[in-house]
C-alpha positions in Angstrom: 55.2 9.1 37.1 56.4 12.7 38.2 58.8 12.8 41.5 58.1 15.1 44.3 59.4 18.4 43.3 63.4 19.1 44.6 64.9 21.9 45.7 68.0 21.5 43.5 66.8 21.5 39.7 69.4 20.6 37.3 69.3 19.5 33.5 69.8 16.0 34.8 66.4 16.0 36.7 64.5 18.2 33.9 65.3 15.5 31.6 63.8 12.8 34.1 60.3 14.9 34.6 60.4 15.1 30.8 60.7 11.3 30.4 57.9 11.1 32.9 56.0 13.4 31.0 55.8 11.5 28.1 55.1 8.2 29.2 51.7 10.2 31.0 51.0 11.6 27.5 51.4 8.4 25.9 49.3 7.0 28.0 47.0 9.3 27.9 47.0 9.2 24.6 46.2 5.4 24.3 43.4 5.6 26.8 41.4 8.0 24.8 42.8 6.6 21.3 40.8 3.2 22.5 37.8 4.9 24.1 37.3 6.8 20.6 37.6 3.6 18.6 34.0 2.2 20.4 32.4 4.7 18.8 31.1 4.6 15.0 33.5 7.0 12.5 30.6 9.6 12.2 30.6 10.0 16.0 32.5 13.4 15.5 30.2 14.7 13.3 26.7 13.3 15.0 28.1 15.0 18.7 29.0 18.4 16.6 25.4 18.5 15.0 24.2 17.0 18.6 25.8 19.9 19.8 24.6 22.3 17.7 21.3 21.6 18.0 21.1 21.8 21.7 22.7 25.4 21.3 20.1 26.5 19.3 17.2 24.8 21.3 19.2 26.4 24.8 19.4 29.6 22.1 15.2 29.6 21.9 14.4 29.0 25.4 16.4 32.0 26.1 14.8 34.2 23.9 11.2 32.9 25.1 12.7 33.4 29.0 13.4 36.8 28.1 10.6 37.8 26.1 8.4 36.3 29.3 10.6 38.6 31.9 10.4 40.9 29.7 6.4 41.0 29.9 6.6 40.2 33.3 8.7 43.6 34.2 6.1 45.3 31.9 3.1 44.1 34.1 5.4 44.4 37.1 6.0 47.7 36.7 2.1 48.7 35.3 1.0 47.0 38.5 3.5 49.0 40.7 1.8 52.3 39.3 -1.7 51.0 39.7 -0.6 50.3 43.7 1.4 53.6 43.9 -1.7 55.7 42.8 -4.1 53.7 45.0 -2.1 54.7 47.6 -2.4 58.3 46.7 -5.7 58.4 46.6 -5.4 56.8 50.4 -3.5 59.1 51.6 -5.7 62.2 50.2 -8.6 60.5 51.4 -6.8 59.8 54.7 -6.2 63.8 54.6 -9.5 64.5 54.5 -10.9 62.7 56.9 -8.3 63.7 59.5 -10.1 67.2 58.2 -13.3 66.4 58.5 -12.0 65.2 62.4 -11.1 68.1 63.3 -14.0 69.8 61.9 -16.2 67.0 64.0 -14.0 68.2 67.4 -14.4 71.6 66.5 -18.1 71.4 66.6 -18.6 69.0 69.4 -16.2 71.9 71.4 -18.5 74.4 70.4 -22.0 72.3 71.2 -19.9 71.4 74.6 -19.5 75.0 75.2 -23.1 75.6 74.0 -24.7 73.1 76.2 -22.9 74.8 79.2 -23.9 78.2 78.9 -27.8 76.1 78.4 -27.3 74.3 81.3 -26.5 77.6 83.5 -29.7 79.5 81.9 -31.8 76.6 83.0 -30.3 77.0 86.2 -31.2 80.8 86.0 -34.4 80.3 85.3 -35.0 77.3 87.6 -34.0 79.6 90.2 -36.1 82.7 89.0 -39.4 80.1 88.5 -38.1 79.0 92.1 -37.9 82.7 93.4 -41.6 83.7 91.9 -43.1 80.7 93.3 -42.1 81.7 97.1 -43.2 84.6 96.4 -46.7 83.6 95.7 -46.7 81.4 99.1 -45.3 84.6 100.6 -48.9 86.2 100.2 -48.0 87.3 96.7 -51.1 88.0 94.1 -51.3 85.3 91.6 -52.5 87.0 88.1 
């Protein structure tokens, strides 16, 4: 197995590591030499076709995934306009009855103002009826 790597590395100690090396490889080597021999000889060929035929089935549900986002940005993006021209109408509406508000104000001002100058006629005239009336008990002719 490899050492601990030294500070002082000479042709001595590369040709140790190398040794080392090897036997790993070798090894290595016989470990996956046996664990291929359980298999049947047309193992290679069945994992490549294996293989190949879970690429192209991973290859098709790709395609459908992106034909389906695809649609869904479509009717993402028709439902975003439907929302963004509902919300126009809103706001116009909302513009015009603020209008109409102030239009309502306006004339409630102008009735306020209206009912004022009423009220202080009435009050004239309560006070004339009033005046003409003390005049009568005053000794005044009634005709």
């Amino acid at each position: 197995m490899a050492r601990e790597p030294d500070q002082n590395v000479t042709l001595g100690t590369l040709h140790e590591d190398l040794r080392d090396l090897k036997g790993d490889v070798r090894d290595l080597t016989a470990v996956v030499a046996s664990a291929v021999r359980a298999f049947p000889p047309e193992w290679p060929g069945e994992v490549i076709r294996v293989l190949r035929e879970t690429n192209r089935l991973s290859e098709e549900r790709f395609t459908q995934l992106d034909i389906a986002l695809r649609e869904q940005a479509l009717e993402t993006q028709t439902s975003l306009r439907a929302v963004a021209e509902s919300l126009r109408a809103v706001a116009e509406n909302l513009r015009a009855i603020a209008e109409s508000h102030r239009a309502v104000e306006e004339s409630q001002r102008l009735l306020h103002e209206e009912q004022r100058q009423l009220s202080a006629e009435i009050r004239a005239l309560v006070a004339r009826i009033d005046a003409l009336i003390r005049g009568r008990e005053d000794g005044g002719a009634s005709r």
